[in-house]
mmCIF file as Biopython writes it, N, C-alpha, C and O atoms, coordinates in Angstrom:
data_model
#
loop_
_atom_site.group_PDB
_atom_site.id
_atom_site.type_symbol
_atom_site.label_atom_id
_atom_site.label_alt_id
_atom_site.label_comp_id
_atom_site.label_asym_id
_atom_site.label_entity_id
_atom_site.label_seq_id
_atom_site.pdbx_PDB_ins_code
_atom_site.Cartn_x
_atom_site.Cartn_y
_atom_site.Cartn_z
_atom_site.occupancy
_atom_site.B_iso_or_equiv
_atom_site.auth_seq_id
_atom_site.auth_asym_id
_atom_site.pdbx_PDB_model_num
ATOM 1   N N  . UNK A ? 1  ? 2.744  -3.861  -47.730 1.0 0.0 1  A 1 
ATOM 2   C CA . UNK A ? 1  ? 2.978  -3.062  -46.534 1.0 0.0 1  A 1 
ATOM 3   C C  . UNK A ? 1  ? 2.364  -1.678  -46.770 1.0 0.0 1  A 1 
ATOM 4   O O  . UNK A ? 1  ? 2.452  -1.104  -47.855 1.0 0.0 1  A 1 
ATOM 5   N N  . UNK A ? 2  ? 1.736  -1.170  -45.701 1.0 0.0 2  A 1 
ATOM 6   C CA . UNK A ? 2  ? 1.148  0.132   -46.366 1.0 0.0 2  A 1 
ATOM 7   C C  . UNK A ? 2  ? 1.748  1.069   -45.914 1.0 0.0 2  A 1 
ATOM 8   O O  . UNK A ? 2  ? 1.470  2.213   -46.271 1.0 0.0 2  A 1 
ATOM 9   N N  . UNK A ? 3  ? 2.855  0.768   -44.892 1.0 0.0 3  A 1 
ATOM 10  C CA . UNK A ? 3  ? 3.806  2.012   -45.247 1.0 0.0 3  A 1 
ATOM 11  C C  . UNK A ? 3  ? 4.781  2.349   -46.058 1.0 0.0 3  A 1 
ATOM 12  O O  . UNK A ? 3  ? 5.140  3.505   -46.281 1.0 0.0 3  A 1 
ATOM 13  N N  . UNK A ? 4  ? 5.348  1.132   -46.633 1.0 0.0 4  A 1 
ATOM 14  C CA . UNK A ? 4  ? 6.371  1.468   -48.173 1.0 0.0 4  A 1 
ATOM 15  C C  . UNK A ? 4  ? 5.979  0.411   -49.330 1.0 0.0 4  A 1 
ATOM 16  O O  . UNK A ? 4  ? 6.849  0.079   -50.134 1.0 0.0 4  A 1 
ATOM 17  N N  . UNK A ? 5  ? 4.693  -0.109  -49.417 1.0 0.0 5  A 1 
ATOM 18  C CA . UNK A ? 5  ? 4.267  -0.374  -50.408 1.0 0.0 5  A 1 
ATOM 19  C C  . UNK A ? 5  ? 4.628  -1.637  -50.814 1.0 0.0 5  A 1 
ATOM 20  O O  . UNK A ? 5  ? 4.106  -2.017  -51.863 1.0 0.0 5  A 1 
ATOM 21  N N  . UNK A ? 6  ? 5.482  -2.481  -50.185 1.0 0.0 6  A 1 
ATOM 22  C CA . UNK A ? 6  ? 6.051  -3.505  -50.673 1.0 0.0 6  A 1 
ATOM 23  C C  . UNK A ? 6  ? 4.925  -4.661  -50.512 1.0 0.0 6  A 1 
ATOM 24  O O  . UNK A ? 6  ? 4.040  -4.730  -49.660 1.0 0.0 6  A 1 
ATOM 25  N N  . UNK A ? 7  ? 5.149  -5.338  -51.327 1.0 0.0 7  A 1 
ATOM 26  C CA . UNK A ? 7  ? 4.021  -6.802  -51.568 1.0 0.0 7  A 1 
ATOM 27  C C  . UNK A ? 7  ? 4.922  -7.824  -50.900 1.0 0.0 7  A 1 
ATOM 28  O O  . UNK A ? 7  ? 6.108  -7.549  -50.723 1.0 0.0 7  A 1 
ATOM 29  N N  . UNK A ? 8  ? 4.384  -9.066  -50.496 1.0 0.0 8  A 1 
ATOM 30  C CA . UNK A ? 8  ? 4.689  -10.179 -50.279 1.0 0.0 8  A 1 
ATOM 31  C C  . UNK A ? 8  ? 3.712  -11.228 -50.465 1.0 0.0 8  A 1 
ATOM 32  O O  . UNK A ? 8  ? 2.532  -10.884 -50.398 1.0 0.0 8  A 1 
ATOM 33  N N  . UNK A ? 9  ? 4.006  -12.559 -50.708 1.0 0.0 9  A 1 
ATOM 34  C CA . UNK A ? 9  ? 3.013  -13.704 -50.962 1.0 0.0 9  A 1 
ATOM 35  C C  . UNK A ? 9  ? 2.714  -14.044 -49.788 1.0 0.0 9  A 1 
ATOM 36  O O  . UNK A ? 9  ? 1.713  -13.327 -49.768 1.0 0.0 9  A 1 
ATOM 37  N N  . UNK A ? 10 ? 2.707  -14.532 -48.748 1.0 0.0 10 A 1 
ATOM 38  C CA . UNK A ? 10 ? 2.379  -14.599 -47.581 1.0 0.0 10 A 1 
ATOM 39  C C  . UNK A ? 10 ? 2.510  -13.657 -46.511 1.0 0.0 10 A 1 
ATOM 40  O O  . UNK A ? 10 ? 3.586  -13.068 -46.408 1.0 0.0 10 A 1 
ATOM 41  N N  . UNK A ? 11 ? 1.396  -13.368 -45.530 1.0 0.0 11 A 1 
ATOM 42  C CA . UNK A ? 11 ? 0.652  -12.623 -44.720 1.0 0.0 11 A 1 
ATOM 43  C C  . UNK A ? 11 ? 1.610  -12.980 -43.411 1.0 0.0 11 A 1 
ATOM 44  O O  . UNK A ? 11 ? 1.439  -12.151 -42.517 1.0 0.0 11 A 1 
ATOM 45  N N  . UNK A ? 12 ? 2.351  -13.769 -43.157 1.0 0.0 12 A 1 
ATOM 46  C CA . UNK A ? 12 ? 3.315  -14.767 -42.370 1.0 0.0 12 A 1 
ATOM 47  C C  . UNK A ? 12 ? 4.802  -13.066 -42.659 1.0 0.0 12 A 1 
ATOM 48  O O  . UNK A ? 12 ? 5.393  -12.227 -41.980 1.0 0.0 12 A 1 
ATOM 49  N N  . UNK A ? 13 ? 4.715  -13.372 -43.645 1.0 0.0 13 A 1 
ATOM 50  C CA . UNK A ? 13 ? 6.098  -12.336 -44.314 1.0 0.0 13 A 1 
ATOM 51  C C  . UNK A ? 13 ? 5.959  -10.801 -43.935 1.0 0.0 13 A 1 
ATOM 52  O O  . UNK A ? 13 ? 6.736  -10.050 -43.345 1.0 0.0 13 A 1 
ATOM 53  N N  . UNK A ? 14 ? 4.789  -10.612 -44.440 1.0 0.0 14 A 1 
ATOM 54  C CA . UNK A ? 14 ? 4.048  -9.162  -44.472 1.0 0.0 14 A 1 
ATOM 55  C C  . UNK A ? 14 ? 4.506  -9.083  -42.790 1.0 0.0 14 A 1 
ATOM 56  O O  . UNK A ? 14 ? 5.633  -8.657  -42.540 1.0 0.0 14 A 1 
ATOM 57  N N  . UNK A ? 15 ? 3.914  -9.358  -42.049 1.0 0.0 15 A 1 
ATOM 58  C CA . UNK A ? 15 ? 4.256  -9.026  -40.470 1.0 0.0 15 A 1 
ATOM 59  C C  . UNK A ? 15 ? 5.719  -9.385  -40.072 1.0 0.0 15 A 1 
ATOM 60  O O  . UNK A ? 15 ? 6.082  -8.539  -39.256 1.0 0.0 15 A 1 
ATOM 61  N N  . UNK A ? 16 ? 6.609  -10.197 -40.286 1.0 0.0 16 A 1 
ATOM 62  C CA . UNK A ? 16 ? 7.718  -9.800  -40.225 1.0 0.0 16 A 1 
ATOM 63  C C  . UNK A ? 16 ? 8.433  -8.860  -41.009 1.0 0.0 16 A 1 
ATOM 64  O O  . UNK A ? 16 ? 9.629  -8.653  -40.808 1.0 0.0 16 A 1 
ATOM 65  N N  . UNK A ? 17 ? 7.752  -8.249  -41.931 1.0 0.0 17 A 1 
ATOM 66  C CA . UNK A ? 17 ? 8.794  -7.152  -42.490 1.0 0.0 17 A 1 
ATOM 67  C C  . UNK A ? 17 ? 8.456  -5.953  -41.871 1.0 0.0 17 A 1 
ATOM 68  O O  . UNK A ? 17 ? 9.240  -5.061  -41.548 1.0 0.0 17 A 1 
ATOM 69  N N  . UNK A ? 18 ? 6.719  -5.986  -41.657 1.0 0.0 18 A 1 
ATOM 70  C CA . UNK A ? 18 ? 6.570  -4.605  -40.768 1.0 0.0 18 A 1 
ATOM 71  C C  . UNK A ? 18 ? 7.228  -4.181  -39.282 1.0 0.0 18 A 1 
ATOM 72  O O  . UNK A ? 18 ? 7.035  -3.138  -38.656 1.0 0.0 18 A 1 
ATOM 73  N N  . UNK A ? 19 ? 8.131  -5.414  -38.894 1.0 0.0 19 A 1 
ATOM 74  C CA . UNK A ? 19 ? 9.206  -4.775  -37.491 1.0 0.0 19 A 1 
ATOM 75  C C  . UNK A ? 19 ? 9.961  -4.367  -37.773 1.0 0.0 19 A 1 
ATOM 76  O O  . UNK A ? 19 ? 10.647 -3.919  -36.854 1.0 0.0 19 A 1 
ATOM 77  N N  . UNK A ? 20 ? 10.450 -4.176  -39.063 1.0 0.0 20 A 1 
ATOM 78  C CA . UNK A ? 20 ? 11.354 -2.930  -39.241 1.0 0.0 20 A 1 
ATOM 79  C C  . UNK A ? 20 ? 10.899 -1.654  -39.343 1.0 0.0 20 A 1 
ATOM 80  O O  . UNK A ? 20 ? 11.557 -0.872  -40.030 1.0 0.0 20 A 1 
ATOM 81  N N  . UNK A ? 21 ? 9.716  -1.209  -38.695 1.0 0.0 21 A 1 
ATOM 82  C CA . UNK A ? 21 ? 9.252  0.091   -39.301 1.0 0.0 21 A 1 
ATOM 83  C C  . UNK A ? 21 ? 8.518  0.646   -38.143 1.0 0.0 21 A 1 
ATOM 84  O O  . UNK A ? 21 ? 7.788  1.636   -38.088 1.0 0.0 21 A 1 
ATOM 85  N N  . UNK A ? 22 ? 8.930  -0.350  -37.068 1.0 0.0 22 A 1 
ATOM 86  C CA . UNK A ? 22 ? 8.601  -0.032  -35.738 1.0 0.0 22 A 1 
ATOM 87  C C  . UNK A ? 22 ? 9.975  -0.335  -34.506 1.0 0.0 22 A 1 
ATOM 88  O O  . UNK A ? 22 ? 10.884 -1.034  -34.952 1.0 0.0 22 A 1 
ATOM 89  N N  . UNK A ? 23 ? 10.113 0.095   -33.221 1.0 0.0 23 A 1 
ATOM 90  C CA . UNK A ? 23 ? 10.779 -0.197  -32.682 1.0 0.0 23 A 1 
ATOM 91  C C  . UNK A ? 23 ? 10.554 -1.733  -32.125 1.0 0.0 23 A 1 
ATOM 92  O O  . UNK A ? 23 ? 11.659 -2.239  -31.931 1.0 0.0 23 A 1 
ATOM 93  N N  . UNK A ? 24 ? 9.902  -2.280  -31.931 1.0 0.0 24 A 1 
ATOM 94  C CA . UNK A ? 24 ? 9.447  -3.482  -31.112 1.0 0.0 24 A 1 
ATOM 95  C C  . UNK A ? 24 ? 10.016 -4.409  -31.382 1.0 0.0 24 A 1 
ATOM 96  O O  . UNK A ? 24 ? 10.012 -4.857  -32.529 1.0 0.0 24 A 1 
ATOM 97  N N  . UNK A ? 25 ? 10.695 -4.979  -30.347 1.0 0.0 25 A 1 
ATOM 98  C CA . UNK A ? 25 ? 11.486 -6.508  -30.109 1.0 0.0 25 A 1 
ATOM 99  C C  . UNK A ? 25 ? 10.873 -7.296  -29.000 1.0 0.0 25 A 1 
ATOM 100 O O  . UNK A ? 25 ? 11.292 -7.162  -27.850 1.0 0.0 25 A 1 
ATOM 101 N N  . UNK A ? 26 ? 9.676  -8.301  -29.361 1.0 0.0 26 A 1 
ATOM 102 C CA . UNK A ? 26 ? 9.140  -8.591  -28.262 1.0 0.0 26 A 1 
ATOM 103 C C  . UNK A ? 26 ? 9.514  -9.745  -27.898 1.0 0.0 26 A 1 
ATOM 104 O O  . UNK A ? 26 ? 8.975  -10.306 -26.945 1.0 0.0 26 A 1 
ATOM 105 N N  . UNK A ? 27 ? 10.663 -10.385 -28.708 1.0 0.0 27 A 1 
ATOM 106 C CA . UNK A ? 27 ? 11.574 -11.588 -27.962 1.0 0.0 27 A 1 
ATOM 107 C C  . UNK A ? 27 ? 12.499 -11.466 -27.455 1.0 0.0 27 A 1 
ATOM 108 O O  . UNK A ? 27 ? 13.409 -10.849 -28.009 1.0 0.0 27 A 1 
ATOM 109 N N  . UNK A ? 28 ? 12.694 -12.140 -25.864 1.0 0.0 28 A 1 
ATOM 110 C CA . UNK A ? 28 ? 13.704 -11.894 -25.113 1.0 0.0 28 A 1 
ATOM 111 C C  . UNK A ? 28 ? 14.474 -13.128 -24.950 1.0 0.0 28 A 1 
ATOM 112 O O  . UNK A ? 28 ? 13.909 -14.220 -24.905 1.0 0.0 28 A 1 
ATOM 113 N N  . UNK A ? 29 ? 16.077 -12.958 -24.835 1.0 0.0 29 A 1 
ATOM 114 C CA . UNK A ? 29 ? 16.623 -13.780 -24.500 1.0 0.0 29 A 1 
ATOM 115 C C  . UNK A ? 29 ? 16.243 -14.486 -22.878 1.0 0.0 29 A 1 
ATOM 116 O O  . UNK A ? 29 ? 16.102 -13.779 -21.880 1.0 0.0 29 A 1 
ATOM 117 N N  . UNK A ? 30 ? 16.143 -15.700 -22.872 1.0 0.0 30 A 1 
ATOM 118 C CA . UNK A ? 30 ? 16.020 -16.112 -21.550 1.0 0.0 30 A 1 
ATOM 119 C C  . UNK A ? 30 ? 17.211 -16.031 -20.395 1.0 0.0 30 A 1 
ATOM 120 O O  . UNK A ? 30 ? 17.078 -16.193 -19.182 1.0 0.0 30 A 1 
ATOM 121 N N  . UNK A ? 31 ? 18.265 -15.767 -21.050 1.0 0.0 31 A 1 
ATOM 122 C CA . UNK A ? 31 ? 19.884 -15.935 -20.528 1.0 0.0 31 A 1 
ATOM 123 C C  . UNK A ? 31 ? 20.026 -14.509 -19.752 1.0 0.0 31 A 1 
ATOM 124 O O  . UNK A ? 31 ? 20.269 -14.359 -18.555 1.0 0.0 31 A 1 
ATOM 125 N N  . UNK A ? 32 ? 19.820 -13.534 -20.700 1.0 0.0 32 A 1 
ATOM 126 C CA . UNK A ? 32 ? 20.090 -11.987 -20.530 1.0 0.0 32 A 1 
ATOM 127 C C  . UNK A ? 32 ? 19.336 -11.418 -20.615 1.0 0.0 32 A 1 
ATOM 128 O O  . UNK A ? 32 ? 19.506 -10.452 -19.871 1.0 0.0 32 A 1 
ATOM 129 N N  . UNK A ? 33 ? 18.160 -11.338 -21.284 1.0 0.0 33 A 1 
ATOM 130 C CA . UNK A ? 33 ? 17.023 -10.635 -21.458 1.0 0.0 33 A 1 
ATOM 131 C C  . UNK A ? 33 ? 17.212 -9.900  -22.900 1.0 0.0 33 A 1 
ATOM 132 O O  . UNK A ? 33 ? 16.436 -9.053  -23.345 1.0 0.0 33 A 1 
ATOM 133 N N  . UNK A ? 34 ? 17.848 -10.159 -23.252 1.0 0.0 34 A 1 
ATOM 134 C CA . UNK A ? 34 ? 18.419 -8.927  -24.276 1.0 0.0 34 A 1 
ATOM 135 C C  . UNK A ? 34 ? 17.361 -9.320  -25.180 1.0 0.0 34 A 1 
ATOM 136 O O  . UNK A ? 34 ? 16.963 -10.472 -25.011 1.0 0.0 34 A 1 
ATOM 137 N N  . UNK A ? 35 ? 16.585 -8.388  -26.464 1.0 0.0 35 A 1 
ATOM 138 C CA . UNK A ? 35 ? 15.272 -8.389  -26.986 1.0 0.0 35 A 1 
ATOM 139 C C  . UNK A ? 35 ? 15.734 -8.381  -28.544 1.0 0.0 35 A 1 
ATOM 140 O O  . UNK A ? 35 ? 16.732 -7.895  -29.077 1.0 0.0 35 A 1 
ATOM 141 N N  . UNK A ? 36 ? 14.446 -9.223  -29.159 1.0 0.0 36 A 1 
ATOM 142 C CA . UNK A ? 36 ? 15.132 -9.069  -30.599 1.0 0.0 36 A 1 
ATOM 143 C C  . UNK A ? 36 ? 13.506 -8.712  -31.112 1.0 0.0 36 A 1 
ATOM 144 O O  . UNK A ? 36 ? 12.540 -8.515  -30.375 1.0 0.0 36 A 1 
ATOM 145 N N  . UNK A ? 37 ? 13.547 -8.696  -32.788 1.0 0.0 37 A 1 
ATOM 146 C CA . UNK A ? 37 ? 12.455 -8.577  -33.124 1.0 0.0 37 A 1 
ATOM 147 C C  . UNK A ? 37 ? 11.851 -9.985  -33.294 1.0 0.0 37 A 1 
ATOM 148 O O  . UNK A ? 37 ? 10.782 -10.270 -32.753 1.0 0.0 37 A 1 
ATOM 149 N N  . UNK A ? 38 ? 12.747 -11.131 -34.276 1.0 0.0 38 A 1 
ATOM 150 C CA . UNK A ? 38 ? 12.223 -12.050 -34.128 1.0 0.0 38 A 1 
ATOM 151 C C  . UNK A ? 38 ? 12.706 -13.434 -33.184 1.0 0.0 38 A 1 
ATOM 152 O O  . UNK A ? 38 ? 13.890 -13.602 -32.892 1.0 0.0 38 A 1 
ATOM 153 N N  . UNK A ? 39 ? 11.713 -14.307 -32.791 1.0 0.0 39 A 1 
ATOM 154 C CA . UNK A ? 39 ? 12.066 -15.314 -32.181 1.0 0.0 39 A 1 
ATOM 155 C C  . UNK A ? 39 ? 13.158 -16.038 -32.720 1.0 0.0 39 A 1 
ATOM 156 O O  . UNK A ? 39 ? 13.948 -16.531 -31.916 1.0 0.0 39 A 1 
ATOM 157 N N  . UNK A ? 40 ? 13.404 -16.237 -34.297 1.0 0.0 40 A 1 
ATOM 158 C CA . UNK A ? 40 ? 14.570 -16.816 -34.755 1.0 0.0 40 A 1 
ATOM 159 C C  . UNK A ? 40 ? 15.907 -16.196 -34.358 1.0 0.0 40 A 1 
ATOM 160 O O  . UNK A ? 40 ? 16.840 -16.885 -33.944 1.0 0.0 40 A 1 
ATOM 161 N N  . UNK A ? 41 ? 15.970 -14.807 -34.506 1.0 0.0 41 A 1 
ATOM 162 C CA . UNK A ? 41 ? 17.216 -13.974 -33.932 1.0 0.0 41 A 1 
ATOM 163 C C  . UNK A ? 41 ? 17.524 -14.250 -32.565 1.0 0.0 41 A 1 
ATOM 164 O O  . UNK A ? 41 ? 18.699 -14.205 -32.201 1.0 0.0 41 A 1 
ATOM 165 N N  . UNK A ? 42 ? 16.732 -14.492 -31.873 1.0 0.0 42 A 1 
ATOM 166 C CA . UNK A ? 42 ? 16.697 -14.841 -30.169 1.0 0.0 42 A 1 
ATOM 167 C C  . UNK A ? 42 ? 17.301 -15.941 -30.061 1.0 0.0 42 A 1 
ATOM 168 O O  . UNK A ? 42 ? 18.398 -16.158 -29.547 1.0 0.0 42 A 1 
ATOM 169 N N  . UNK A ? 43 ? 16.650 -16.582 -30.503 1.0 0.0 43 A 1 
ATOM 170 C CA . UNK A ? 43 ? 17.174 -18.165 -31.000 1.0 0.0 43 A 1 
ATOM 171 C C  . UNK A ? 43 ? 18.758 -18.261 -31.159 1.0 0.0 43 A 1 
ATOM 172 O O  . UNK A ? 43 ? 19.511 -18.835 -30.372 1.0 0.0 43 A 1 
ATOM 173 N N  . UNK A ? 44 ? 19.242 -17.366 -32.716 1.0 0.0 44 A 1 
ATOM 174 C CA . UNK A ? 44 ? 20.242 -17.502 -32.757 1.0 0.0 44 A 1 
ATOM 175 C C  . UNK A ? 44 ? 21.488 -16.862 -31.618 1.0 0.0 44 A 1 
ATOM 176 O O  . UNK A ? 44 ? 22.561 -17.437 -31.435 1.0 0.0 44 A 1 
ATOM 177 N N  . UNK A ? 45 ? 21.209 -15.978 -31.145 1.0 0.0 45 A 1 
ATOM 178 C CA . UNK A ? 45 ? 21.867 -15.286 -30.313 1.0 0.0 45 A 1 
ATOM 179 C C  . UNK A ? 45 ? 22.121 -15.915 -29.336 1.0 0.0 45 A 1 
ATOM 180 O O  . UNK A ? 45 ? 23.293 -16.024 -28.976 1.0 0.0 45 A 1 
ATOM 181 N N  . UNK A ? 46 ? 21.548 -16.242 -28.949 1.0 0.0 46 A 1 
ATOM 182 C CA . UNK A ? 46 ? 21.224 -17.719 -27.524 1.0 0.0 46 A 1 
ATOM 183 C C  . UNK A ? 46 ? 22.306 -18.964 -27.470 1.0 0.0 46 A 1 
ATOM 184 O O  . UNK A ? 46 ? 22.955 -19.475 -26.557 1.0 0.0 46 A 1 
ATOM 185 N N  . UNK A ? 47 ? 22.167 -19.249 -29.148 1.0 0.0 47 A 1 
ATOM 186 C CA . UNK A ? 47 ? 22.896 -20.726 -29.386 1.0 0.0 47 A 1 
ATOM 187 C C  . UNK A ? 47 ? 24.703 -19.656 -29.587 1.0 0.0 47 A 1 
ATOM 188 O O  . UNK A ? 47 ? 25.778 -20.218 -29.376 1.0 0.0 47 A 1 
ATOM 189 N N  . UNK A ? 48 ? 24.633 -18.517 -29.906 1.0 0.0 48 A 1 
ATOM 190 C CA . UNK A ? 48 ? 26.200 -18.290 -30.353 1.0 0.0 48 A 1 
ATOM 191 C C  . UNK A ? 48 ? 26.317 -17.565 -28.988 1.0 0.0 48 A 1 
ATOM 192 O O  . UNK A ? 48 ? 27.122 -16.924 -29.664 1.0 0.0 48 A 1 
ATOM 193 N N  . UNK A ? 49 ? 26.325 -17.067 -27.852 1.0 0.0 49 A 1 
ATOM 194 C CA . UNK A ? 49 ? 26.485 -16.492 -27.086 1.0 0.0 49 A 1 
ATOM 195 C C  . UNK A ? 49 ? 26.663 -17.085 -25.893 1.0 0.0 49 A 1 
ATOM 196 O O  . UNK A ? 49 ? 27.722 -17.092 -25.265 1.0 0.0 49 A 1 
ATOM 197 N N  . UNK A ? 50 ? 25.406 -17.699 -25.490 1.0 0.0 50 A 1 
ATOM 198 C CA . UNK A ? 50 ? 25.240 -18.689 -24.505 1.0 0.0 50 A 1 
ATOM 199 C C  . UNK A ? 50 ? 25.865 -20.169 -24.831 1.0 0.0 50 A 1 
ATOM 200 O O  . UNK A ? 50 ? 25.754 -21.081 -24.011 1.0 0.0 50 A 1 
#
């Protein structure tokens, strides 16, 4: 990551760790809209909520 330096083995990883270092949640719940960073969190929120 080249803003705190951290390594990862896959390039897959590297971009999910860099949404913590930004505001952006570009997955939305379909139910509520409510936004996450990743599609899995959406996911889960969905199945415990809805």
């Amino acid at each position: 990551c080249q803003i705190c330096l951290k390594t990862f083995p896959r390039e897959y990883h590297l971009k999910l760790h860099q949404t913590i270092h930004c505001m952006e949640k570009p997955h939305k719940c379909q139910r509520c809209h409510k936004t996450f960073k990743t599609r899995w969190l959406a996911s889960r929120h969905a199945s415990k909520t809805h």
